[in-house]
C-alpha positions as CSV (number, residue, x, y, z in Angstrom):
1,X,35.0,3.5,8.9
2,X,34.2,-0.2,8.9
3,X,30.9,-2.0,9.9
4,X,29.7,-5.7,9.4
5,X,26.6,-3.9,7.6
6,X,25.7,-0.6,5.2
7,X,22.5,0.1,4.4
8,X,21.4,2.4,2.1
9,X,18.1,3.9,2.5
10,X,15.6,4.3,6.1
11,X,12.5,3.2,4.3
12,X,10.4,0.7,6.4
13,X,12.5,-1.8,4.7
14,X,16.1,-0.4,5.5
15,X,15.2,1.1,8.7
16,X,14.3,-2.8,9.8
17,X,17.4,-4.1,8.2
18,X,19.8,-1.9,10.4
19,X,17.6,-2.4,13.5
20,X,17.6,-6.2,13.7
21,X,21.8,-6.4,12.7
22,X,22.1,-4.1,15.3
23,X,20.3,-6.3,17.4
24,X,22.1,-9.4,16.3
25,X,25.4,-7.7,17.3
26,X,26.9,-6.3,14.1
27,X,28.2,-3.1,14.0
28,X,25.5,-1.2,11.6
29,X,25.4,2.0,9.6
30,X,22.7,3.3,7.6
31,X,22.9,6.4,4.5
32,X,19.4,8.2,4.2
33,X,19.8,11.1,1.3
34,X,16.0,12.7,1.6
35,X,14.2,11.5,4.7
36,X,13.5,9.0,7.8
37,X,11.1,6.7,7.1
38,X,11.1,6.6,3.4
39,X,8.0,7.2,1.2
40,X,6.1,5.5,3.4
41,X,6.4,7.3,6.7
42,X,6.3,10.6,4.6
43,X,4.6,10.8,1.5
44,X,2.9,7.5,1.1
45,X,1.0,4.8,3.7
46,X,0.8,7.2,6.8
47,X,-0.4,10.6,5.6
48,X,-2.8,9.2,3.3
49,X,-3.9,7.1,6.0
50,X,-4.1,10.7,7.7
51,X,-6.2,12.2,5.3
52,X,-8.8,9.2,4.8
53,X,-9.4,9.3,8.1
54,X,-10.2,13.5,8.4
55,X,-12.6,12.1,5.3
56,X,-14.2,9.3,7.3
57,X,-14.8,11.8,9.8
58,X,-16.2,14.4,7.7
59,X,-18.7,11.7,6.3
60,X,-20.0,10.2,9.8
61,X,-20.6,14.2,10.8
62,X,-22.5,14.7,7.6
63,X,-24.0,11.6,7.9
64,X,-24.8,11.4,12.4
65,X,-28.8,12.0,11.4
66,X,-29.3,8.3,10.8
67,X,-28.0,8.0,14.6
68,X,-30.1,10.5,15.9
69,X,-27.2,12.7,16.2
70,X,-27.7,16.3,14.0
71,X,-24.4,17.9,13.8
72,X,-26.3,22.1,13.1
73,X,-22.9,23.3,11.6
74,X,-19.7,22.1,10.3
75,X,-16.8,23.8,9.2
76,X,-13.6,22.8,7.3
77,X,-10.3,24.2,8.9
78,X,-8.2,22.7,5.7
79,X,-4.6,24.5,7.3
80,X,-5.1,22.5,10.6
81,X,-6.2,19.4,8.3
82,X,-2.9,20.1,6.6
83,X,-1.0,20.2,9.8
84,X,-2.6,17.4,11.9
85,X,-0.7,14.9,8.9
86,X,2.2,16.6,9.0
87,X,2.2,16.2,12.6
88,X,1.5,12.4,12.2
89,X,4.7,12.3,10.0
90,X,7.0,13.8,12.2
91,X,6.0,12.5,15.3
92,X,6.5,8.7,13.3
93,X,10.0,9.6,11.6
94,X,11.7,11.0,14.6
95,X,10.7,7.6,15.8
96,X,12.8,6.0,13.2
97,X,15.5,8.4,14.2
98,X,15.3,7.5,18.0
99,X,14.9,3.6,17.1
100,X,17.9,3.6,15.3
101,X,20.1,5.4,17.6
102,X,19.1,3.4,20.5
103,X,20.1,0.4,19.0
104,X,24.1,2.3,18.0
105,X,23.5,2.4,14.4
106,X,25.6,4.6,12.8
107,X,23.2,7.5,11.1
108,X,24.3,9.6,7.5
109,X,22.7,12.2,5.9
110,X,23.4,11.9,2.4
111,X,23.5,9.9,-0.9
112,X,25.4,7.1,-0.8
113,X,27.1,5.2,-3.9
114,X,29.0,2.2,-4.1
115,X,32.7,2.5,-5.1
116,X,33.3,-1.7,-4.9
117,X,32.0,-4.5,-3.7
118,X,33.0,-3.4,0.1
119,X,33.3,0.0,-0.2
120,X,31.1,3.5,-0.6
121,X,31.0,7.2,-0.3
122,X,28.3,9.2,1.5
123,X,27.9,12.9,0.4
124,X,26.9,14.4,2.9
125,X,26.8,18.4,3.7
126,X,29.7,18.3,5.6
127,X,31.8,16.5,2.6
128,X,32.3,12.8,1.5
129,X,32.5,10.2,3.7
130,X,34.2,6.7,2.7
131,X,32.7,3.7,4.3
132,X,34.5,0.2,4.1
133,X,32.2,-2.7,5.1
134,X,31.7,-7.0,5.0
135,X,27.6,-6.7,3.4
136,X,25.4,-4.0,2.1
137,X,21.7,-4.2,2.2
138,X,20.3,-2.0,-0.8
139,X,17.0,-0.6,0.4
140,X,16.3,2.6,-1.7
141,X,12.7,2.2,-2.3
142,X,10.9,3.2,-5.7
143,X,10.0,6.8,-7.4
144,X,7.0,7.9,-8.8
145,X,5.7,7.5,-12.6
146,X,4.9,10.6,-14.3
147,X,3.0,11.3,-17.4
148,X,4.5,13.3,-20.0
149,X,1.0,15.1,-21.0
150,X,0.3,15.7,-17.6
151,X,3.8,17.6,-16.0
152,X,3.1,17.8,-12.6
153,X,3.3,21.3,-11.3
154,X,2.5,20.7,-7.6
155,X,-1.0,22.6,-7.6
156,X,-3.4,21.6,-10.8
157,X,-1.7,18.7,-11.6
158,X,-0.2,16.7,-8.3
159,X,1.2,13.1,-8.1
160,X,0.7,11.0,-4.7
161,X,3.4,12.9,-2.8
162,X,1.7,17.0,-3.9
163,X,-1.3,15.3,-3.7
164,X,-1.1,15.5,0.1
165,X,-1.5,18.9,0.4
166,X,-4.5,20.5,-0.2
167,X,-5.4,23.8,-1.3
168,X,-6.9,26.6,0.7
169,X,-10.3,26.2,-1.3
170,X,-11.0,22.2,-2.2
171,X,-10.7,22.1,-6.1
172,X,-14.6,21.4,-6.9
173,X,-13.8,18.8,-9.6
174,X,-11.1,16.4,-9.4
175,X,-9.6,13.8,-12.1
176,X,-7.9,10.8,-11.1
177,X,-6.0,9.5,-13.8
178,X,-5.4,5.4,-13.0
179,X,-7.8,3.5,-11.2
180,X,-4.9,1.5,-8.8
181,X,-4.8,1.2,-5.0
182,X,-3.2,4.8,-5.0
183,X,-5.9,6.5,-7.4
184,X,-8.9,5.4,-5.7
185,X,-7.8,6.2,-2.2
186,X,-6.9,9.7,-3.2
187,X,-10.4,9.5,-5.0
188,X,-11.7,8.5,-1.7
189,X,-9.9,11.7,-0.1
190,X,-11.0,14.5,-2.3
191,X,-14.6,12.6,-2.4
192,X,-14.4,12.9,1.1
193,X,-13.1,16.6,1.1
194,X,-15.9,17.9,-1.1
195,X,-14.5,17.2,-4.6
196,X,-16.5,15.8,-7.1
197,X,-14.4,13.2,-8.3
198,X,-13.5,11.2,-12.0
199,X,-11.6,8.4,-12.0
200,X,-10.5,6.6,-15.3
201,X,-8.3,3.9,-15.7
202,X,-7.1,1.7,-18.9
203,X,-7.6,-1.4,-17.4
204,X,-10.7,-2.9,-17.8
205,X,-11.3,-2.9,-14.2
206,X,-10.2,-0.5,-11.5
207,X,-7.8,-2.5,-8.3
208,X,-5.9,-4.8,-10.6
209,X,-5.0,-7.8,-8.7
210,X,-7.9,-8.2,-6.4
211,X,-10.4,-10.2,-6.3
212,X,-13.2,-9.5,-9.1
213,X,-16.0,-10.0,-6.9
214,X,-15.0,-8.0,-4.2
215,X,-14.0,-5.0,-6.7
216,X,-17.3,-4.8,-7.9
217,X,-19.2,-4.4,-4.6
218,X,-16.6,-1.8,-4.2
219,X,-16.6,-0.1,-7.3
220,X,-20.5,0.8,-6.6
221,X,-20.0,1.5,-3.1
222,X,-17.4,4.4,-4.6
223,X,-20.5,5.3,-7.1
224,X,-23.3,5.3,-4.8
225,X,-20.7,8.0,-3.1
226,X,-20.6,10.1,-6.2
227,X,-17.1,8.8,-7.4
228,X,-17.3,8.4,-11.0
229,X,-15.3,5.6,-12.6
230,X,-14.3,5.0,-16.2
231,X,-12.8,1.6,-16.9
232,X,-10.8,1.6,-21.3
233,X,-10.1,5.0,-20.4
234,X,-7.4,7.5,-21.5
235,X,-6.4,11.0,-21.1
236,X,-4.5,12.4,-24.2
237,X,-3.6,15.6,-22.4
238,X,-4.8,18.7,-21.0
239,X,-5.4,22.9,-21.9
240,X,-5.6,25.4,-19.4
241,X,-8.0,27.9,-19.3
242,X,-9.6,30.4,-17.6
243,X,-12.5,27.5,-16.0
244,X,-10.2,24.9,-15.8
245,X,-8.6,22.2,-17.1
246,X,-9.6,21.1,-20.5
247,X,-8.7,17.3,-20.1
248,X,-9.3,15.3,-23.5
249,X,-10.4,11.4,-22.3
250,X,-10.6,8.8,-25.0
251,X,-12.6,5.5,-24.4
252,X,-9.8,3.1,-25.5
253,X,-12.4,0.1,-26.8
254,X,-14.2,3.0,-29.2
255,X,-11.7,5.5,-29.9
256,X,-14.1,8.0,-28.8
257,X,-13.0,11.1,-27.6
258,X,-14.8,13.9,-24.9
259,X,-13.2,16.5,-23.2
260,X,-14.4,17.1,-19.6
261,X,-13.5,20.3,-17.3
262,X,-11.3,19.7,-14.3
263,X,-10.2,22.0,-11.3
264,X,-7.7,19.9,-10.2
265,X,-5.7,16.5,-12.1
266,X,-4.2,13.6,-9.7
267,X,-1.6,11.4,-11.9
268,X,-1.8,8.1,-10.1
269,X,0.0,5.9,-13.1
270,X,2.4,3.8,-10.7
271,X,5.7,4.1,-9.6
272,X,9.3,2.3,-10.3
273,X,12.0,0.9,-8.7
274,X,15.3,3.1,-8.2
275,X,18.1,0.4,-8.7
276,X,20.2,2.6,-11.1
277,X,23.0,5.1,-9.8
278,X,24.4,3.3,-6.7
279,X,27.1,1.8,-8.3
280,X,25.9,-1.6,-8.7
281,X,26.3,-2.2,-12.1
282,X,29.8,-1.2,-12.1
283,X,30.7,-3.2,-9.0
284,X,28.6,-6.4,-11.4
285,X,25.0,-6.9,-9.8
286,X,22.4,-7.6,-12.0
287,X,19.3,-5.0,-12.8
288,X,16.6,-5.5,-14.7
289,X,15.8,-3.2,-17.9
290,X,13.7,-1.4,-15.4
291,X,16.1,-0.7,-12.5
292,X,15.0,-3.4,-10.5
293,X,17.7,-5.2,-8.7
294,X,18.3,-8.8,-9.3
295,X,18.4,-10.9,-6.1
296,X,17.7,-14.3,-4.9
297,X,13.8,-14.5,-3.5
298,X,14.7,-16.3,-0.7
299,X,18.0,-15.0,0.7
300,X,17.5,-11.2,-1.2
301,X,20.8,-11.4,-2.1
302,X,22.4,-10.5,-5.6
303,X,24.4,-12.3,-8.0
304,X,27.2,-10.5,-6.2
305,X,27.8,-11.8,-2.5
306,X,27.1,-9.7,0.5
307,X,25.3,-7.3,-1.9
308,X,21.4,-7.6,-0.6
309,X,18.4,-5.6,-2.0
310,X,14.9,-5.4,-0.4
311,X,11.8,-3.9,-0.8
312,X,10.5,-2.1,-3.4
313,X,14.0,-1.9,-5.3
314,X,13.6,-5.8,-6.6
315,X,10.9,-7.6,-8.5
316,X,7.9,-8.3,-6.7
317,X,5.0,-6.8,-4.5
318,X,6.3,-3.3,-3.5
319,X,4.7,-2.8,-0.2
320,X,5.8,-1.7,2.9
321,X,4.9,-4.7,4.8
322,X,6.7,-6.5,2.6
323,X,10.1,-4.7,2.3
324,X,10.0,-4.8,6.5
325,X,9.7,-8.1,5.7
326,X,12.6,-8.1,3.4
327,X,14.7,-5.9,5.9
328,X,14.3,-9.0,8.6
329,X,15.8,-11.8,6.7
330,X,18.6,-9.7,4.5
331,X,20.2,-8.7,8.0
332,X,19.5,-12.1,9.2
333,X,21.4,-13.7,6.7
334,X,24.2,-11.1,6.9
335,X,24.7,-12.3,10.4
336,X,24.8,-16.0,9.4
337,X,21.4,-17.2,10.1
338,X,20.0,-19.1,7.6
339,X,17.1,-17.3,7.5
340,X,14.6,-17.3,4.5
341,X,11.9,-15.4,2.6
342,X,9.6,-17.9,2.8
343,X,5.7,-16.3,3.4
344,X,3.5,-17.8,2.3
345,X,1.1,-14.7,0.9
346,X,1.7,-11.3,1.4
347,X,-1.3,-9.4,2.3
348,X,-2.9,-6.4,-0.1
349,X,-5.1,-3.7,1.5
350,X,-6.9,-0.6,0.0
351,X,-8.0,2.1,2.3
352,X,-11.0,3.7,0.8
353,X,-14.6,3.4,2.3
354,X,-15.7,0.4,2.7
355,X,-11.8,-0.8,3.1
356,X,-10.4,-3.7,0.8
357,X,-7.8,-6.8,1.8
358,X,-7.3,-10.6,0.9
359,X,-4.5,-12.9,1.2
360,X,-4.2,-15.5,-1.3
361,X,-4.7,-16.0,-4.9
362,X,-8.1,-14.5,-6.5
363,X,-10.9,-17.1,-7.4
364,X,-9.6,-17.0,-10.8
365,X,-6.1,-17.7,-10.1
366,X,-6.9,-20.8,-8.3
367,X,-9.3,-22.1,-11.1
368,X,-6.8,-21.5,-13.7
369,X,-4.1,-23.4,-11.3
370,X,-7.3,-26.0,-11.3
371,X,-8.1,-26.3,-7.7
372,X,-11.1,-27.7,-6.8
373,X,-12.8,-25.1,-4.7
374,X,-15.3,-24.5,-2.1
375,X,-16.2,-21.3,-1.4
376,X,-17.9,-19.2,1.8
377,X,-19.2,-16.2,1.8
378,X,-21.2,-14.2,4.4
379,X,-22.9,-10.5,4.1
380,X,-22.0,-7.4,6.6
381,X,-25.6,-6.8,6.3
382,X,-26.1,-9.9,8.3
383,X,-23.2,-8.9,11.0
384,X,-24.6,-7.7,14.9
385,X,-21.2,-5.2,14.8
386,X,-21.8,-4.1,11.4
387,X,-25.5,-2.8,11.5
388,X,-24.6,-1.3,15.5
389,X,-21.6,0.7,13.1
390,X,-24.4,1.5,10.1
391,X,-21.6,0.1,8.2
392,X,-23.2,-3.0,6.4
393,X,-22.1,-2.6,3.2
394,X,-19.4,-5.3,1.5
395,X,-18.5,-9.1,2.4
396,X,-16.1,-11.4,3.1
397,X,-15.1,-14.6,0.7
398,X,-13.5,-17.6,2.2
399,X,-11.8,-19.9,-0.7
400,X,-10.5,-23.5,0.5
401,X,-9.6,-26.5,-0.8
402,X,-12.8,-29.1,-1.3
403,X,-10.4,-32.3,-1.0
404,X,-8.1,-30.9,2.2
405,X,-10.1,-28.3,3.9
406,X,-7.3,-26.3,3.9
407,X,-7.6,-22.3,3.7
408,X,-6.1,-20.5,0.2
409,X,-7.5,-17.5,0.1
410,X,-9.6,-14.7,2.4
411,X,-11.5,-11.7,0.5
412,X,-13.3,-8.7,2.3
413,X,-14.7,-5.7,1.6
414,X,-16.1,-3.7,4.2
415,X,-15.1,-1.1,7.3
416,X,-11.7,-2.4,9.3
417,X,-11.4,-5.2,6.6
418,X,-7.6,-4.0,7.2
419,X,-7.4,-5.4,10.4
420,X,-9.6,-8.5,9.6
421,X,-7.6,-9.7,7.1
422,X,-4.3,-10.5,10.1
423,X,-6.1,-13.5,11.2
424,X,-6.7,-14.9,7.5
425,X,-2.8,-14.0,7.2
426,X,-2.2,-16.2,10.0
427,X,-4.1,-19.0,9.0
428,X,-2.8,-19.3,5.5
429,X,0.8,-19.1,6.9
430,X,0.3,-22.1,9.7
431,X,-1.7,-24.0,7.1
432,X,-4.8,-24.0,8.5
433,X,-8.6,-25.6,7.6
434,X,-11.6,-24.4,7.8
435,X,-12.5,-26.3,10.2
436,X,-9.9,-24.6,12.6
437,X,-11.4,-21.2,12.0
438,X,-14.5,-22.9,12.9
439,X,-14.0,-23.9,16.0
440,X,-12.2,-21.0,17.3
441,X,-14.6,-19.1,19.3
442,X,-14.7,-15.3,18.0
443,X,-15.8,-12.1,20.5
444,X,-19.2,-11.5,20.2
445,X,-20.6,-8.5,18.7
446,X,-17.4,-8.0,16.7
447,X,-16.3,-7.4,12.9
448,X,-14.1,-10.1,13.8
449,X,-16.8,-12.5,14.1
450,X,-16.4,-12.3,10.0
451,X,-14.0,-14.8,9.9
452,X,-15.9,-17.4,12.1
453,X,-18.7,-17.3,10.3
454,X,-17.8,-17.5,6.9
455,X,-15.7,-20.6,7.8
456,X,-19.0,-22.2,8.6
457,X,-20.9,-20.4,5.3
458,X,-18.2,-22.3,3.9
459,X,-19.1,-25.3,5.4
460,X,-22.7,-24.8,4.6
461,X,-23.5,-24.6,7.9
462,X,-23.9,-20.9,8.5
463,X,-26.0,-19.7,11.8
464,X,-27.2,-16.4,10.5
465,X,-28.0,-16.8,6.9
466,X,-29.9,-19.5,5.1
467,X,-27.4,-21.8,3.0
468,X,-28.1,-22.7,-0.5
């Protein structure tokens, strides 16, 4: 069998790939070994998305008296919680499945390895099948980090992917062990569910990578909800008895050690890249000491020509917005174009309550870089939409450039800050000022409205707060 492209792995970044050489006119096939739609689709973005928003809803019932609405009972079907996400997944990855035969890619089932530079097998359950073809686009994702004190067993202790399934009877008190964008959503989702929830993390701040200001308003949002967070914190390991788990935590700055009871332990401690055992070092490609593939940033492609990886299998940001991102330009290229990975920012989001995004550097990136800043910021609590939602907790941060006007960065923190953040996206990648979000007229009342008016906060010439 011969095709112009291989791709191994149908994350969001492979399943792309195929899909737009398909569409380009090369013959495509594409070598999935545990399911359509990666992590992602599966056992990452969309099912937790799932959950948080069963939690969101258990929260505005709980919470309907400050509308006037009084909810007089409530009751917690977890099975049907269970299978409204696995519904969600299934309905999403036979999507992939359709999408990718509509546009004649060639589908395996199976682990695929490469045997040369233009050549692979697929094991399949039918046998091996040898595949002959001009470029490969390596798209096999990343794999989760585990802890060897903390062995995950799939009920007490659970990583992101047995995470996702909660037990019969909600564990009463959950621990959380790293304070990431992973941890503190499933913090959110047990918090949500009932738990009462500990999250530590050895970091001196939880959400590495985001802006510092914004963090904090979050971080006591997640207390004033009952999370509990411990920054210079460390779990040495864990003893099960008959009340629980016997977790020993150490505060990394004293040395101090407590042990606290837990029903249930999340190990949230990252993930890595899965470069190793496709063949690539023996066909030449670089890899990292940690398995990540080495590739060209702007073409994606390896020391070894026609050999592409994307996504979460090279250096970089591993998210799925990203790797689709990736999957574009890699088939692009493989068809000629002279396509380039040249965004500008990539976008982060965290999905707890209130939500979290930016684009850009933090405010201490750009001072470091010395930039000489001016910065906007404007209050939900300030926001028509916001207080009409009772959601008026969090802000957003504009951060431009004093000399040129021109837009570096957008922070937020608050409810659909997710979907905020696309416009800020847009207007770092065509270069804009803040003068041009100014002047665009936003819907009135909307959350939307946030951008507008914290380009004129920035400009010190804000309608609905007083400027300093």
């Amino acid at each position: 069998m011969k095709y112009d492209v291989f791709v191994i792995g149908a994350g969001p970044g492979g399943y792309h790939a195929a899909i737009r050489a398909a569409q380009l006119g090369l013959k495509v096939a594409i070598a999935e070994k545990e399911f359509w739609g990666g992590v992602c689709l599966n056992v990452g973005c969309i099912p937790t998305k799932a959950l948080l928003h069963v939690g969101q809803e258990i929260y505005n019932a709980k919470h309907g008296k400050d509308f006037g609405l009084n909810i007089l009972e409530m009751n917690l079907d977890l099975k049907a919680v269970n299978k409204y996400r696995e519904g969600i997944v299934k309905k999403l990855t036979g999507g992939v499945s359709s999408l990718l035969k509509g546009n004649n890619v060639t589908m395996f089932e199976g682990e695929a390895k490469l045997t040369g530079k233009n050549s692979a097998t697929v094991k399949t359950k039918d046998g091996d099948t040898t595949l002959e073809f001009a470029n490969c686009i390596v798209a096999t994702g990343g794999g989760i980090n585990h802890l060897k004190t903390f062995p995950v067993d799939g009920y007490d202790i659970v990583d992101s992917t047995s995470g996702l399934v909660i037990p019969e009877t909600v564990p009463a008190r959950v621990l959380c062990i790293g304070g990431g964008v992973i941890g503190v959503e499933f913090a959110t989702i047990y918090n949500r569910l009932g738990s009462d929830v500990t999250v530590i993390e050895p970091l001196p701040s939880i959400i590495a990578g985001a802006d510092a200001e914004i963090v904090g308003i979050a971080a006591k949002s997640y207390k004033k909800q009952g999370i509990k967070i411990s920054v210079r914190t460390g779990a040495n390991g864990f003893e099960k008895k008959n009340d629980g788990l016997h977790v020993e935590l150490e505060n990394l700055e004293t040395r101090e050690k407590r042990v606290e009871i837990f029903d249930r332990v999340i190990s949230a401690v990252g993930r890595h890249a899965k470069g190793k055992g496709l063949g690539l070092e023996e066909i030449g490609v670089k890899l990292t000491e940690r398995g990540e593939v080495d590739v060209n940033p702007q073409t994606l492609e390896t020391n070894v020509p026609g050999i592409y990886a994307i996504g979460d299998v090279v250096h970089g940001i591993w998210l799925a917005h990203k790797a689709m991102k990736d999957g574009l330009v890699a088939a692009e290229r493989c068809a000629g174009t002279r396509s380039v990975n040249d965004a500008v920012a990539v976008p982060g989001v965290v999905y707890t309550s209130p939500e979290i995004a930016w684009v850009g550097p933090t405010q201490t990136e750009l001072e470091a870089k010395g930039f000489n800043l001016k910065i906007g910021k404007f209050p939900l609590a300030a926001l028509g939409r916001a207080l009409t939602l009772g959601s008026t907790e969090g802000t957003i941060k504009m951060i431009a450039d004093a000399e040129t006007d021109l837009v570096l960065a957008v922070h937020i923190v608050g409810p659909n800050a997710s979907d905020i953040i696309g416009e800020a996206c847009l207007a770092l990648e065509m270069a804009a000022t803040v003068t041009d979000i100014a002047l665009t007229i936003h819907p009135h009342p909307t959350l939307a409205e946030l951008m507008g008016e914290v380009a004129e906060a920035t400009h010190k010439h804000s309608i609905h707060m007083i400027n300093k």
